[in-house]
N, C-alpha and C positions, 0 to 999 in steps of 0.2 A: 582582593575581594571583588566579586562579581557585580556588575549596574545591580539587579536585583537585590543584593547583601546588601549594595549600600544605602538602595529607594530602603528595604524594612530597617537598617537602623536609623534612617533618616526621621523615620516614621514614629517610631518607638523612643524617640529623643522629642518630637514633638509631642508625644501624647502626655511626655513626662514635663515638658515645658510648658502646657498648655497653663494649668496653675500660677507658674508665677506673670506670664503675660496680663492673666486678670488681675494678679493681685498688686502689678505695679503699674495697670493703666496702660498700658503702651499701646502705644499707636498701631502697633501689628497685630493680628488675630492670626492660629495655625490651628488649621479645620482637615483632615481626612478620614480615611476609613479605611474596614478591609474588608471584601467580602465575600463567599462564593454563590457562583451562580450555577442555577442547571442549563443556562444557555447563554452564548452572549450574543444580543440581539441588534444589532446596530441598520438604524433607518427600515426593519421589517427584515432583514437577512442574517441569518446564523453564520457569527463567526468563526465557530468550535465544531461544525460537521453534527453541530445540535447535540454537542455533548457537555456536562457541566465543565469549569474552568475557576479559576481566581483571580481576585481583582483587587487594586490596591491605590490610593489619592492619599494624597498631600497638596496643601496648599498653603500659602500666605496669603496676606490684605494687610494693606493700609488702609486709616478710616479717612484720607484723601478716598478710598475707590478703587486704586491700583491690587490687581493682585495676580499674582504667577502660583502657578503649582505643576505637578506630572500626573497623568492617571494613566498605570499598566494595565495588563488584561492578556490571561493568555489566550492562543488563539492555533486556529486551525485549519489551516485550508487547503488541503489533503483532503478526496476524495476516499472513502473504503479501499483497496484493493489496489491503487493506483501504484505506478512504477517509476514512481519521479519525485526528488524530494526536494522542496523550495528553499527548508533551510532557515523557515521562519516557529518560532516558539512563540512567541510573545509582544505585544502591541505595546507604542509608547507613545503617550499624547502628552507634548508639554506643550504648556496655554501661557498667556500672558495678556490680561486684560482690565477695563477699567468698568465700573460701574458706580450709576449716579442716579438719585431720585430728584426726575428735572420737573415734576409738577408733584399735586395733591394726589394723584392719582396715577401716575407714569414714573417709571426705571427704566433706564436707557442700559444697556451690558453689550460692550462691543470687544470684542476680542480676535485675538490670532492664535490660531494651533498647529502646530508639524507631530503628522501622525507620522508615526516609522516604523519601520521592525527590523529591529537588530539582528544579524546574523543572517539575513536573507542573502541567497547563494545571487550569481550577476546578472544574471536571466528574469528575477524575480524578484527586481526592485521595484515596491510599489509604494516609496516613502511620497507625503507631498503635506500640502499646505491648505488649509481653510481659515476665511476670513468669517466670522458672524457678529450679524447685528441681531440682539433681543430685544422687544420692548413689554415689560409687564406693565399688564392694564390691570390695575387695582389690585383686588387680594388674591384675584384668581384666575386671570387668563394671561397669556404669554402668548406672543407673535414672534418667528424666529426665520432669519435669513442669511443662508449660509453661501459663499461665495469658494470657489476651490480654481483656481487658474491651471492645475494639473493634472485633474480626477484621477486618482491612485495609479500615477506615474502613466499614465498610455497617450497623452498629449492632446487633453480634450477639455476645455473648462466645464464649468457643472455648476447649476444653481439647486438649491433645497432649502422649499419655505414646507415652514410647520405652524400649525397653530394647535393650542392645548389650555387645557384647564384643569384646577383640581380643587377639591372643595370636600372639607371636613362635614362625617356623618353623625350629626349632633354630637353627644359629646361623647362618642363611643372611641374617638382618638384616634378614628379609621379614615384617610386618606381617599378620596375617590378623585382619579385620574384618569382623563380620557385624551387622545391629540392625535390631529391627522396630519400629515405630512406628501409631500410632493416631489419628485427627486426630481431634477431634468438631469440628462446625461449629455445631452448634444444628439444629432442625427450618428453621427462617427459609432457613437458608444451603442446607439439602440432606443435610443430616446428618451422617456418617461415614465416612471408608475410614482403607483401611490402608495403609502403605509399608515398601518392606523393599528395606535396603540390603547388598553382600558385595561385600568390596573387598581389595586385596593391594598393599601402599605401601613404599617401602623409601627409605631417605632415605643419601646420598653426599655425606656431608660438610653443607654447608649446603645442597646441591640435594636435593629432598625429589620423590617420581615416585610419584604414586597412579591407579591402573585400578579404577575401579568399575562397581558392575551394580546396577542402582534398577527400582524398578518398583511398581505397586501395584493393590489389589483395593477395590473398590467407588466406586470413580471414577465419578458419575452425572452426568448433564447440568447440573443445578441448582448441583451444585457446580462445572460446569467454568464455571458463568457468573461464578460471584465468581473464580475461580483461574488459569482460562486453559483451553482447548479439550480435550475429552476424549485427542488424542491424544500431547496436552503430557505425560501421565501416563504412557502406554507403558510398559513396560518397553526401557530404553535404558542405552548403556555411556557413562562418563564419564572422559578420563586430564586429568589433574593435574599441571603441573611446575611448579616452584616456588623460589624462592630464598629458605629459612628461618633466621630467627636469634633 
């Protein structure tokens, strides 16, 4: 059986587990989804050559705070027309991290992730590692700081602070989300841009439907050579459906 056969029967035994967890109290909660996208958008750049893709979470928690899970995602970073093949299909982020409500008004979420992709040919290893700390301030803003000691294997560390907010449109169940973000790459990589995400979600029942609009400013050459083509970055809309639990 393939990683993939075994992440959806993983999956499909939690959605089926989900019930008895509640009904006998247990100290673990198992929360994912599945979804597909018309793009996959990460920090303002197109992972899919801006074409749609699938995506799939699992997770646990302890009500200690602890929680681990994986989120897949296929991906694509092939150019049109190009004569070289990297050998990569699909992205894998497993996390493992703890979260805590340490005032009235404050959530601390620090966690660890190794993004990888499997099957990537030896020229075109770009697995590594990100540290982040979040702090959610009340019911609606979140401060986010992300740490990577390898930026996607080229031997360069990388800092990326975000801040974001989202906030319910009376009681129409609509989702309003907005957040701007900041990459540093190093001088090595190219340096700096920005991304900025505003998005409108509304979830029916366990079907979850998100329309967003990304885009970003200081996108230069140097950096589209580690990230992907300058017009990977664009400003471009992304919808989201999903089956969440």
């Amino acid at each position: 059986m393939s990683p993939l056969s075994r992440l959806a029967a993983a999956a499909a035994l939690a959605i089926a587990a989900a019930p008895v967890f509640a009904q006998d109290e247990s100290p673990w909660s198992v929360s994912g989804g599945v979804w597909a996208v018309s793009d996959y958008v990460w920090r303002g750049v197109s992972q899919t050559q801006e074409d749609p893709t699938w995506q799939v979470e699992l997770g646990v928690e302890h009500k200690s705070g602890f929680y681990a899970g994986a989120f897949v995602s296929g991906v694509d970073f092939i150019p049109s027309g190009a004569d070289w093949d990297d050998g990569i299909d699909y992205e894998v982020n497993a996390y493992l991290g703890w979260s805590q409500q340490i005032s009235d008004t404050l959530t601390l979420d620090l966690s660890y992730t190794r993004i990888a992709y499997p099957g990537a040919k030896a020229d075109y290893d770009a697995d590594f590692d990100e540290f982040t700390a979040e702090l959610g301030i009340g019911d609606n803003y979140t401060a986010t700081v992300v740490y990577s000691p390898d930026t996607v294997n080229l031997g360069s560390s990388a800092m990326y602070y975000r801040f974001g907010g989202e906030w319910e449109l009376g009681d129409s169940g609509i989702l309003l989300g907005a957040a701007a973000g900041l990459y540093d790459l190093g001088q090595e990589l190219g340096g700096s841009y920005k991304d900025y995400e505003l998005s409108l979600a509304r979830s029916f029942g366990n079907v979850a439907v998100k329309l967003a609009y990304f885009d970003t400013a200081g996108y230069n050459d140097e950096l589209a050579e580690s990230l992907g083509d300058r017009h990977l970055a664009d400003g471009r809309a992304m919808l989201s459906v999903g089956y969440e639990f």
